[in-house]
NUGU-253866 format. One record per atom (N, C-alpha, C): atom name; z, x, y. Coordinates in Angstrom, 2 decimals. Layout:
N
   atomo         z         x         y
      CA         Z         X         Y
...
END
This chain:
115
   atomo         z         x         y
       N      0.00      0.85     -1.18
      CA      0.00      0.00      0.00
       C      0.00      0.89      1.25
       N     -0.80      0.68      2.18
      CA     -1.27      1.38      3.00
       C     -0.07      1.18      4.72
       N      0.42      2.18      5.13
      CA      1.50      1.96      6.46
       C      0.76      1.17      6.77
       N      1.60      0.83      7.83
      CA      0.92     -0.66      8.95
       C      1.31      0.09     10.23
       N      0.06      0.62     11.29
      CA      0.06      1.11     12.31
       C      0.28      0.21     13.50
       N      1.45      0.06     14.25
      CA      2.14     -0.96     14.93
       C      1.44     -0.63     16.13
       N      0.88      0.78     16.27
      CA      0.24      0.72     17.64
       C     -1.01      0.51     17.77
       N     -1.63      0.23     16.73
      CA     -3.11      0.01     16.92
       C     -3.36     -1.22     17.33
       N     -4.28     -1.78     18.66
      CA     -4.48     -2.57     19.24
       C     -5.52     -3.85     18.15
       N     -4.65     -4.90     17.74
      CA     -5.59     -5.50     17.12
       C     -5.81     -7.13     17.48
       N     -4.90     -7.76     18.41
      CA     -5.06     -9.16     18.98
       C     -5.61     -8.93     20.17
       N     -6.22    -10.11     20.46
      CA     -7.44    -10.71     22.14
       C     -5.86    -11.27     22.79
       N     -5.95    -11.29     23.77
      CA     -5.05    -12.00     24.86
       C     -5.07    -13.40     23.94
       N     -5.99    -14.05     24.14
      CA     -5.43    -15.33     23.54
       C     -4.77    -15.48     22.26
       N     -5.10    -15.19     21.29
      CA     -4.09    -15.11     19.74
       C     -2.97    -14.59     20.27
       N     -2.40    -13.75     20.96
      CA     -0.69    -13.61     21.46
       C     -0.69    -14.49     22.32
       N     -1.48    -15.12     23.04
      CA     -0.75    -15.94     24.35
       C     -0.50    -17.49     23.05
       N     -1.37    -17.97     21.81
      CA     -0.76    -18.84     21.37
       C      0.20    -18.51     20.14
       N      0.44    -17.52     19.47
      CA      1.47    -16.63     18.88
       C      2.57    -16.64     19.61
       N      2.85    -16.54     20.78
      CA      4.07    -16.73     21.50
       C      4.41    -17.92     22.64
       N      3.26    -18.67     22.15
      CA      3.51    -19.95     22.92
       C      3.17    -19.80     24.61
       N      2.65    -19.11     24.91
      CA      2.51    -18.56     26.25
       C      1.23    -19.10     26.98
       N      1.48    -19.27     27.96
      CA     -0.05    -19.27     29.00
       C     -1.07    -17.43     28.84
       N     -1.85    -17.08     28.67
      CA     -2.50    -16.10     28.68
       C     -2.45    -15.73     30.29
       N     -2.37    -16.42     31.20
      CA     -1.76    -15.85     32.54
       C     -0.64    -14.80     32.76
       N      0.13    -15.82     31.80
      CA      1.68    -15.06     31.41
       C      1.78    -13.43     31.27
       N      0.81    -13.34     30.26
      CA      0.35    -12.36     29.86
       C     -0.31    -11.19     30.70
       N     -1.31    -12.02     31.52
      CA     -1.87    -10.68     32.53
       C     -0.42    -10.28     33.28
       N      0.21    -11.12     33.92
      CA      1.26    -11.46     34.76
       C      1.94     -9.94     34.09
       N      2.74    -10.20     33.21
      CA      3.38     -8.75     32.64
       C      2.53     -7.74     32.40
       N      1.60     -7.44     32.44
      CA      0.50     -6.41     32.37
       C      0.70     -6.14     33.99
       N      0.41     -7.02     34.77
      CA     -0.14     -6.51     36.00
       C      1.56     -6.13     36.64
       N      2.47     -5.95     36.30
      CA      4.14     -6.17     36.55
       C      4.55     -4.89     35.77
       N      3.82     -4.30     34.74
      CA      4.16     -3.02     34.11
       C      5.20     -3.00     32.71
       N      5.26     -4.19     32.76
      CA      5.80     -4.29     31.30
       C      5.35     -4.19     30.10
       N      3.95     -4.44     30.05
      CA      3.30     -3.77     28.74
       C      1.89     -3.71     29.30
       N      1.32     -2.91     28.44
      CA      0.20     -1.87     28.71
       C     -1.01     -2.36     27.57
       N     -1.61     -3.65     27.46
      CA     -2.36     -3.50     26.55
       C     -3.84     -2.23     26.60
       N     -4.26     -1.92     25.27
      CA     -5.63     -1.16     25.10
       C     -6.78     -2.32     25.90
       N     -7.43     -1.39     26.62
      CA     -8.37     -2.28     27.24
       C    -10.26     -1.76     26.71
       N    -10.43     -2.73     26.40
      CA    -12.36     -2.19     26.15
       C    -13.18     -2.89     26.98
       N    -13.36     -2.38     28.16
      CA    -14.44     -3.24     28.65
       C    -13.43     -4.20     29.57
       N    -13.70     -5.20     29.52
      CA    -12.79     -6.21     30.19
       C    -11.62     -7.06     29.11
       N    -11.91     -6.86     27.84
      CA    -11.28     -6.99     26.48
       C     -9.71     -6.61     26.65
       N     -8.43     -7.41     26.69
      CA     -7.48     -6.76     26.08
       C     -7.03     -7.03     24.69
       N     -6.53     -5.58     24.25
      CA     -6.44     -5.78     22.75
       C     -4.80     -5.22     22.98
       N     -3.63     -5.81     21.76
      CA     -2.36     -5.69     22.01
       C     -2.08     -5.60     20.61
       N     -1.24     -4.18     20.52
      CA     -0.64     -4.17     19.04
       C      0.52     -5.22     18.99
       N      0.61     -4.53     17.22
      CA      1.87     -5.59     17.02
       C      3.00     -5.11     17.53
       N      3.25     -3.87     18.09
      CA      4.24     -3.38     19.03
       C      4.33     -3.85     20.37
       N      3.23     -4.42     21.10
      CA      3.08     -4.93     22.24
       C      3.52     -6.44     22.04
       N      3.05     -7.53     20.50
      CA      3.88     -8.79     20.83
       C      5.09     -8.12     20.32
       N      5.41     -7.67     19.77
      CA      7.16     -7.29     20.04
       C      7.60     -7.28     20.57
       N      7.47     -6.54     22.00
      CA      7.55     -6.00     23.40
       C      7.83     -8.11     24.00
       N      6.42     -7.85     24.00
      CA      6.61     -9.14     24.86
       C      7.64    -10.65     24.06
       N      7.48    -10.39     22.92
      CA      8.53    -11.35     22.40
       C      9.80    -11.25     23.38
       N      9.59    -10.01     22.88
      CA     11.42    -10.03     23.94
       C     11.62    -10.05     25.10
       N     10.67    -10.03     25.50
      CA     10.41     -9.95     27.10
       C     10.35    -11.83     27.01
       N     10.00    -12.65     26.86
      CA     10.06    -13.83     26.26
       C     11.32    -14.93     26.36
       N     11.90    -13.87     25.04
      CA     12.97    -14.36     24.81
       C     14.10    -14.08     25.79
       N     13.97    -12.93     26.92
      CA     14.95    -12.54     27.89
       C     15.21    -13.31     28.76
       N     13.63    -13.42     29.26
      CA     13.45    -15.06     30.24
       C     13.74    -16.17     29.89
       N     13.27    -16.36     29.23
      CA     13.13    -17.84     28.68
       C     14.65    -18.18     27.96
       N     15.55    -17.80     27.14
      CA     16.66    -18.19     26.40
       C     17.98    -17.52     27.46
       N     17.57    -16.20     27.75
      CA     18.93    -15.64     28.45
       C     18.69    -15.81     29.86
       N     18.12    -16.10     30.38
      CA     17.66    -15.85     31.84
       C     17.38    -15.06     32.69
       N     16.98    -13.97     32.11
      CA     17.02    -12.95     32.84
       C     15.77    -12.72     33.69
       N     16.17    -12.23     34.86
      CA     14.95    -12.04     35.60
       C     14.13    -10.50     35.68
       N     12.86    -10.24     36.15
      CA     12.26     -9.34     36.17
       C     13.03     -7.73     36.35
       N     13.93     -8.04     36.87
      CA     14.10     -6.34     36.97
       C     15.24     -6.21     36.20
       N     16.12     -7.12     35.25
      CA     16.49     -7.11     34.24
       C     16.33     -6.99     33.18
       N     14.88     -7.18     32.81
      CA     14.06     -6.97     31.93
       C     14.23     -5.63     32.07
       N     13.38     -5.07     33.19
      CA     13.05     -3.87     33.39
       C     13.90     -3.08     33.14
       N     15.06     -3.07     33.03
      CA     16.92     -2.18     33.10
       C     16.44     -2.14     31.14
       N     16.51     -3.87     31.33
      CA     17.11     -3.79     29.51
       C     15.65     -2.75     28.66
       N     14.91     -2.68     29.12
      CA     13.47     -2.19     28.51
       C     13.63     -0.80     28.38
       N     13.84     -0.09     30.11
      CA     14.20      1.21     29.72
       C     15.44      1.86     29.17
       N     16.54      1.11     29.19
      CA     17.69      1.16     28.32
       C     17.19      1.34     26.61
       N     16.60      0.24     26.35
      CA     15.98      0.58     25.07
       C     15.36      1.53     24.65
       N     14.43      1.97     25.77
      CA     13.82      3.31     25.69
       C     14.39      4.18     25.22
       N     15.78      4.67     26.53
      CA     16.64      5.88     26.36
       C     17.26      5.81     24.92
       N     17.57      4.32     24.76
      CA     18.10      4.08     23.01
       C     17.68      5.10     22.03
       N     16.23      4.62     22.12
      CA     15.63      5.43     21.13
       C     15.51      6.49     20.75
       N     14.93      7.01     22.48
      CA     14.97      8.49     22.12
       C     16.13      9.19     21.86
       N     17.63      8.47     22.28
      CA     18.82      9.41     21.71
       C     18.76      9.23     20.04
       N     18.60      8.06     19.74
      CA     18.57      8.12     18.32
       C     18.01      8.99     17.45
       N     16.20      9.16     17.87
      CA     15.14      9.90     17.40
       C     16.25     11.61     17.28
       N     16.46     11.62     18.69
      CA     17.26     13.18     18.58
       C     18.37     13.75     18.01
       N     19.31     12.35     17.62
      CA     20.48     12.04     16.89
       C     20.07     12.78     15.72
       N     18.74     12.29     15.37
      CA     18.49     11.60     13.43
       C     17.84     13.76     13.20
       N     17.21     14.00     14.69
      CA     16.80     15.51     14.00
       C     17.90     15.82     14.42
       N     19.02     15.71     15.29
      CA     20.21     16.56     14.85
       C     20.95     16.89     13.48
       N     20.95     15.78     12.94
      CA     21.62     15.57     11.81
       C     21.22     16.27     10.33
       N     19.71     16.07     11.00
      CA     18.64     16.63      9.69
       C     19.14     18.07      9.85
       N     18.68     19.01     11.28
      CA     19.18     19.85     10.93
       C     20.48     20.77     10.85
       N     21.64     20.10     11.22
      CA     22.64     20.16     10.64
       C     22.52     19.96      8.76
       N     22.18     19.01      8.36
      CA     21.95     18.84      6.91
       C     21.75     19.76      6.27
       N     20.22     20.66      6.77
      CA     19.76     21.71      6.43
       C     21.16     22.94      6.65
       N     21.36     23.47      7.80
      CA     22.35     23.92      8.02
       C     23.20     23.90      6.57
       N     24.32     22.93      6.45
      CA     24.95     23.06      5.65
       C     24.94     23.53      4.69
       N     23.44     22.49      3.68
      CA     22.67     23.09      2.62
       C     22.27     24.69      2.57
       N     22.01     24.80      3.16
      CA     21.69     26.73      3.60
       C     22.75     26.83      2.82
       N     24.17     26.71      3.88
      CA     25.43     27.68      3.71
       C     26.14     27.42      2.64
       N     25.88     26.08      2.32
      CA     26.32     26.17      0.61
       C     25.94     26.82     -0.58
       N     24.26     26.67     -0.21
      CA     23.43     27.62     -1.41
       C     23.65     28.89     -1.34
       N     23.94     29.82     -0.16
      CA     24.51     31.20     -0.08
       C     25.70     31.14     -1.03
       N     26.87     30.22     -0.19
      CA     28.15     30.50     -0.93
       C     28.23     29.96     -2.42
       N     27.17     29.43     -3.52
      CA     27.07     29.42     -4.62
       C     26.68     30.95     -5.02
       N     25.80     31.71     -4.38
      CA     24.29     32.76     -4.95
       C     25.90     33.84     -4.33
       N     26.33     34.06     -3.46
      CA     27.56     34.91     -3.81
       C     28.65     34.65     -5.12
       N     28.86     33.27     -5.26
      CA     29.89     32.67     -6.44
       C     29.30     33.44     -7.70
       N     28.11     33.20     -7.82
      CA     27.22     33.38     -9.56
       C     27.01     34.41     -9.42
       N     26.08     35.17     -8.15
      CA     25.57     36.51     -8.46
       C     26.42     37.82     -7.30
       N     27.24     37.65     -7.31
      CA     27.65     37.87     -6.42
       C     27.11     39.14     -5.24
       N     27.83     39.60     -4.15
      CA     27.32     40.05     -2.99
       C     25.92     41.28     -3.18
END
């Protein structure tokens, strides 16, 4: 089974504007506002499935919590910074992991064979 590339642009404005119940206005509206960035061909926008993600929640911020535009904007790049601490968390850890592993496999190869 083949990954599923979340950034590859594969819906028209309209299949997300009725996928999320939306006016396709809606849609330029946050495009032209900087909240998401669809791939453009021509006059064509095409929006991964990372982009209705994006806008789901962008969606659901307005629409259920109330939040307005530059709240969005806070909570969006908050998420951002999320990530990338995580991303840097997860190679900290890795190489700490490694790290360890190293210093254990030494202090076996001294145990068995020694210095």
């Amino acid at each position: 089974m083949a990954i599923k590339d979340k950034k590859q642009p594969l819906y028209t404005i309209s299949i997300v504007a009725e996928m999320l119940d939306v006016h396709p206005q809606t849609l330029r509206l946050y495009e032209k506002e900087g909240l998401v960035t669809p791939k453009r061909t021509n006059r064509l926008r095409l929006y991964s499935e990372e982009d209705v993600e994006r806008l789901g929640m962008i969606i659901r911020l307005t629409r259920e919590l109330g939040v307005n535009k530059a709240g969005v904007e806070v909570i969006l790049r908050m998420m951002y910074r999320l990530e990338v601490m995580q991303r840097e968390m997860e190679e900290m850890m890795n190489f700490l992991e490694d790290e360890i592993r190293s210093d254990f496999t030494e202090r076996l190869k001294k145990i068995f064979y020694g210095d």
